[in-house]
Each structure stands twice: as structure tokens, then as C-alpha cells.
C-alpha positions as a Markdown table, in Angstrom:
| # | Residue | x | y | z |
|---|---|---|---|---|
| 1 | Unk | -302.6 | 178.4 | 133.1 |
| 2 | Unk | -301.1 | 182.2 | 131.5 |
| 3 | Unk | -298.1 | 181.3 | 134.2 |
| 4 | Unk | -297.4 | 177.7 | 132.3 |
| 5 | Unk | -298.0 | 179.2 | 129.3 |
| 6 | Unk | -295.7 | 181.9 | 129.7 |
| 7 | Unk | -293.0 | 180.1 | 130.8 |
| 8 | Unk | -293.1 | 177.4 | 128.0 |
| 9 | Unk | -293.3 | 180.5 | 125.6 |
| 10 | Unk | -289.9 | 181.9 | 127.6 |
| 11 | Unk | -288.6 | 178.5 | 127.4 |
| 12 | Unk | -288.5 | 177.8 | 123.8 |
| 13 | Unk | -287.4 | 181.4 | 123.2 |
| 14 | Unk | -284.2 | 180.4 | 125.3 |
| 15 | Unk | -283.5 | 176.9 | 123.5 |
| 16 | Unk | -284.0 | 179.0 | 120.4 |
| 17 | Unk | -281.6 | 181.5 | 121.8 |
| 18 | Unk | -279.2 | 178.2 | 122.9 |
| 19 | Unk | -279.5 | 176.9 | 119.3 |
| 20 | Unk | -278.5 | 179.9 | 117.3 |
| 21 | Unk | -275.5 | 180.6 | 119.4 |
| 22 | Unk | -273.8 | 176.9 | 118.9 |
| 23 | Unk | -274.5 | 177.7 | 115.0 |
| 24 | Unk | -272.6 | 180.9 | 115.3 |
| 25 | Unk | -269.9 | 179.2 | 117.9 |
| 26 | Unk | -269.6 | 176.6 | 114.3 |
| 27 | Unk | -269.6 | 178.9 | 111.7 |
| 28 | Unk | -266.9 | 181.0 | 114.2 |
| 29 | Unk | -264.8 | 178.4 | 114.6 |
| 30 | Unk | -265.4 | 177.1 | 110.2 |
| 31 | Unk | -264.4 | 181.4 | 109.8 |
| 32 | Unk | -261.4 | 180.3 | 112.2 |
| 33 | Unk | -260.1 | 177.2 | 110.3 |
| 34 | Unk | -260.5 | 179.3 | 107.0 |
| 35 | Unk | -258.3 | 182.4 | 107.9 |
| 36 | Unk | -255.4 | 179.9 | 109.1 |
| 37 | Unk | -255.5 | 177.4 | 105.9 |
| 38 | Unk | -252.5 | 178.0 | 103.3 |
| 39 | Unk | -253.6 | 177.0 | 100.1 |
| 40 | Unk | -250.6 | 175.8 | 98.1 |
| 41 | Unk | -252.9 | 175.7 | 95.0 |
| 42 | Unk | -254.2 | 172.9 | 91.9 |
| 43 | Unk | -251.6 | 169.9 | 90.9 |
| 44 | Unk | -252.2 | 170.1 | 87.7 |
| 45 | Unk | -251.3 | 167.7 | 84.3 |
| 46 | Unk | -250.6 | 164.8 | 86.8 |
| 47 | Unk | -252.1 | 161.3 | 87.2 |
| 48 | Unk | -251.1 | 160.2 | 91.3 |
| 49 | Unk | -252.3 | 156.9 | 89.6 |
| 50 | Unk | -249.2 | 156.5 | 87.0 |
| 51 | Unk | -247.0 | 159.3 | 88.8 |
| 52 | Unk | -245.8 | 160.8 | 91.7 |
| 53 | Unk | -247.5 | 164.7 | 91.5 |
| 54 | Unk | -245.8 | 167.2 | 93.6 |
| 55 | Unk | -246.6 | 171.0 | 94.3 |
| 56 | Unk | -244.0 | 172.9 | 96.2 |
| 57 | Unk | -244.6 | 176.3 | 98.1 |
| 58 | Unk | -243.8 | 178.7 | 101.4 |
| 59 | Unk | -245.4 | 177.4 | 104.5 |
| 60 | Unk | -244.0 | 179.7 | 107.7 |
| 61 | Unk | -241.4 | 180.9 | 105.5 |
| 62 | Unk | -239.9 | 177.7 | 104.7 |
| 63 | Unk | -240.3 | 175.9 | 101.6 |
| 64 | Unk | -242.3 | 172.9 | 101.6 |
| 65 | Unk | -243.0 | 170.1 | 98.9 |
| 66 | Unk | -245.9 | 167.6 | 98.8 |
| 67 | Unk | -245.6 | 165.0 | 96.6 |
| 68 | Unk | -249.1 | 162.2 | 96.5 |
| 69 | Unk | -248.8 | 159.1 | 94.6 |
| 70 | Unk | -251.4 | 156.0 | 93.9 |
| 71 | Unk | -250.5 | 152.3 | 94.0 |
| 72 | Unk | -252.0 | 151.9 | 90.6 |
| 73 | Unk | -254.4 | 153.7 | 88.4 |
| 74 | Unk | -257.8 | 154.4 | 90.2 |
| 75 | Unk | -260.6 | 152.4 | 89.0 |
| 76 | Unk | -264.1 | 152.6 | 90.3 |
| 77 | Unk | -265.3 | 150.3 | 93.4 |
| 78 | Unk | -261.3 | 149.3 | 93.6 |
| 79 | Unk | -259.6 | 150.0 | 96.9 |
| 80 | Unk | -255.9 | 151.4 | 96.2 |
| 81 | Unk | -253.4 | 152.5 | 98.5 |
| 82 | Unk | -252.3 | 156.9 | 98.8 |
| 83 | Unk | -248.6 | 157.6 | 99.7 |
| 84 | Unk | -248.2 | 161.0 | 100.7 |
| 85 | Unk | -244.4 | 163.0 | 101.6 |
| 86 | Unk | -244.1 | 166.0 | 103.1 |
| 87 | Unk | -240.5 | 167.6 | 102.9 |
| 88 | Unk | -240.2 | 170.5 | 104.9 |
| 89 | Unk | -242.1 | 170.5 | 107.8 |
| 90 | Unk | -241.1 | 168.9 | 111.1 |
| 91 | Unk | -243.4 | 165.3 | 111.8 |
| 92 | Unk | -244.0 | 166.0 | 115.0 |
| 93 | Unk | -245.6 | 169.5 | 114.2 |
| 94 | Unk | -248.2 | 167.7 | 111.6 |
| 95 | Unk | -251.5 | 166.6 | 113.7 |
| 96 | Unk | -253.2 | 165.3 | 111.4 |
| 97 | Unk | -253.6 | 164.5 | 107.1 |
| 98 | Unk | -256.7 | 163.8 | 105.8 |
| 99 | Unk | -258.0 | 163.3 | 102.2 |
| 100 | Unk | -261.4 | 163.8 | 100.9 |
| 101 | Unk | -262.7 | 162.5 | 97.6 |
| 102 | Unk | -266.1 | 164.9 | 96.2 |
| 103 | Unk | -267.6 | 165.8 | 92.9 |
| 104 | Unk | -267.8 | 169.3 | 91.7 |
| 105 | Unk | -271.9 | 170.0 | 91.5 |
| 106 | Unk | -272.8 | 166.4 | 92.9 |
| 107 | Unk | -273.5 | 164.7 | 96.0 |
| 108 | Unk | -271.4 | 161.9 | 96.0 |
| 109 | Unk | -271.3 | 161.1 | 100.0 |
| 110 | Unk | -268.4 | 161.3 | 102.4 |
| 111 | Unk | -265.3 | 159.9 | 101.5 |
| 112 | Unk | -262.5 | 161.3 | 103.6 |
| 113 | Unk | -259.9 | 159.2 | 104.7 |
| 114 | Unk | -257.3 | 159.9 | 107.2 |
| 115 | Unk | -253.4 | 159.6 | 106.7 |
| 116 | Unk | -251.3 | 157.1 | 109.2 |
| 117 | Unk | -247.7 | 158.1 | 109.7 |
| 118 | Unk | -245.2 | 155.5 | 107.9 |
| 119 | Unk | -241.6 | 156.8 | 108.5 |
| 120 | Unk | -239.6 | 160.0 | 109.4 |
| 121 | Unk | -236.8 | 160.6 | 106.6 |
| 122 | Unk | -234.9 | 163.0 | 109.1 |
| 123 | Unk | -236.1 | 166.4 | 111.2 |
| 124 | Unk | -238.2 | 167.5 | 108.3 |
| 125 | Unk | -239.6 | 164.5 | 105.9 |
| 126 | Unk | -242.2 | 162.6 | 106.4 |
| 127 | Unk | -244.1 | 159.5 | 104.7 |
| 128 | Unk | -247.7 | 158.9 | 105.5 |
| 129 | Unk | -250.3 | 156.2 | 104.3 |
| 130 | Unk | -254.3 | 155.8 | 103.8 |
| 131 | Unk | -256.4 | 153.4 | 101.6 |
| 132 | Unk | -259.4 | 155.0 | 99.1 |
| 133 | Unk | -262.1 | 153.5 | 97.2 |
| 134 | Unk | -264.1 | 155.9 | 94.1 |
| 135 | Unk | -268.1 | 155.3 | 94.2 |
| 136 | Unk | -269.5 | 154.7 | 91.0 |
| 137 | Unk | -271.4 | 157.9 | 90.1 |
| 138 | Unk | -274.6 | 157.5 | 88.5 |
| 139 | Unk | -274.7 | 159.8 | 85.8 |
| 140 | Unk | -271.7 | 158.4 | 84.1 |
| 141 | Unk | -269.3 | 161.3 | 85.6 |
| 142 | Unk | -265.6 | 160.0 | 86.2 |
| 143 | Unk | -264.2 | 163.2 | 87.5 |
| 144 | Unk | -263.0 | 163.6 | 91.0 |
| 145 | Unk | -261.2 | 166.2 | 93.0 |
| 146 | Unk | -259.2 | 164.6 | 96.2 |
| 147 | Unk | -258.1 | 167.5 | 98.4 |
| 148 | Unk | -255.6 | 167.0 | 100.9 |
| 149 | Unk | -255.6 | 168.7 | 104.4 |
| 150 | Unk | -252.3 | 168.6 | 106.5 |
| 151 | Unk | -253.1 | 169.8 | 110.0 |
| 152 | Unk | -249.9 | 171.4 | 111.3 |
| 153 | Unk | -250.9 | 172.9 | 115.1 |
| 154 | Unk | -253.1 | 175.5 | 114.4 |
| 155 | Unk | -252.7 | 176.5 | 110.6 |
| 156 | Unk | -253.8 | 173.9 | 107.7 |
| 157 | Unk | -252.1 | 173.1 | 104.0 |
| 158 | Unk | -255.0 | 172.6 | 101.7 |
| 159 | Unk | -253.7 | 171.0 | 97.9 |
| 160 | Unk | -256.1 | 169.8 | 95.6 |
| 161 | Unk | -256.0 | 167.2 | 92.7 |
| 162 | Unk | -258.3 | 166.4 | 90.1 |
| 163 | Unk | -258.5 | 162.9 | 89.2 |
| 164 | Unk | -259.9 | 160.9 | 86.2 |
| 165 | Unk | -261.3 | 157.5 | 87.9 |
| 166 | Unk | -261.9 | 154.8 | 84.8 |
| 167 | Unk | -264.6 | 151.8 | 85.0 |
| 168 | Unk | -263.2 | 148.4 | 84.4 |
């Protein structure tokens, strides 16, 4: 009985073991993703819903512009359509765009959509394409920060855009 005991003891001491090193093999790889993203910064003063909102910055010592634009002001519960260009960086080197709606301080669920590739403009533009839909919050909060992710190989452009959502 000591002998099944021991070993059961042993045994969860080795799952517990198992466990904590897949959480550190995580938070490696989250430590990873974090050293190679470039943030090209805020877009500020800019409504993707009535503009096109652009930010422009070095990426592998090129200069690179973004530029994100709405179908039509974004209004709670209403799906719209997300047009996003990137000029300066070769389409076949992007892997993957994603963008992810959250609130600052509040739990609003995930809302990430992923980009599908529309057109190549030449070697280095590209147009991409993803629908979004804003949750109602329900505290009354309108404000919402989209960020975008561009996965180009290994390295990551992060861009982030605060957006006003109304209720109609």
C-alpha cells in the first residue's frame, strides 16, 4: 500500500512538473513573439469609419505605410467591411493580418478577425479584406481600440486605433 502510495505521490509530482514546463514553453514563446514585434505606434485624430487613417514607419530598414479604412461609420451590432494596404513590404513575405477589437479595463470577449488577401498592386503593395461587428457594451462605453497584427515570417507590425462605435 506505501508502494501505491508513493508512486501516485511521484506521479502527480511529475504531471505537476509536465504542467509547469508547457506554461514556461508559453510564456517563452509569448517573450519570443514580444521581442520580434515592431510597434509602428497610435493612429491618432482619424475615424477608419469616414477616412482612410494611415501611419507610416521603418520596418527592416525600409519604409512602410499602412493605411485601414471602414465601409461606413461603425455602429454597434452592425457588420461593416475593413480594407487594409500595406505599401512596402513584399505579399508573399506577410503570413498572416489579423485584427482584434477590445476595451481598455473591460472584458468585452474575443473579437479578432483575420485579413484575406484581395490584390497585389506590384512587388511591394498589397490589399487585404475582413468583416467586424462592435458588441454592445453594457455599461454604456463606446470606446474601442482595434489593433492590427501583420505577421511578416518571424517578426510582427503591431498599429493600434482607437475607435468611437455609435448606437443607432
Amino acid at each position: 500500500m506505501k508502494r501505491i502510495i508513493s508512486l501516485l505521490v511521484l506521479s502527480a509530482g511529475l504531471i505537476i512538473i509536465l504542467l509547469t514546463i508547457g506554461d514556461l514553453g508559453d510564456i517563452l514563446d509569448e517573450t519570443q513573439k514580444q521581442k520580434n514585434t515592431t510597434d509602428f505606434g497610435v493612429i491618432k485624430n482619424c475615424d477608419p469609419g469616414n477616412a482612410i487613417c494611415s501611419i507610416r514607419s521603418q520596418f527592416e530598414q525600409k519604409s512602410v505605410k499602412i493605411s485601414i479604412s471602414f465601409d461606413q461609420p461603425i455602429v454597434v451590432l452592425k457588420p461593416f467591411k475593413i480594407n487594409l494596404q500595406v505599401e512596402g513590404i513584399s505579399p508573399q513575405r506577410i503570413q498572416q493580418a489579423i485584427i482584434d477589437f477590445t476595451m481598455v479595463d473591460m472584458d468585452m470577449g474575443i473579437n479578432n478577425q483575420f485579413f484575406k488577401m484581395l490584390s497585389v498592386n506590384g512587388e511591394q503593395n498589397s490589399r487585404w479584406l475582413a468583416s467586424g461587428n462592435l458588441a454592445v457594451c453594457v455599461s454604456g462605453r463606446s470606446d474601442w481600440l482595434a489593433t492590427i497584427t501583420i505577421q511578416v515570417k518571424d517578426k510582427n507590425i503591431k498599429i493600434l486605433i482607437p475607435i468611437i462605435a455609435h448606437r443607432h
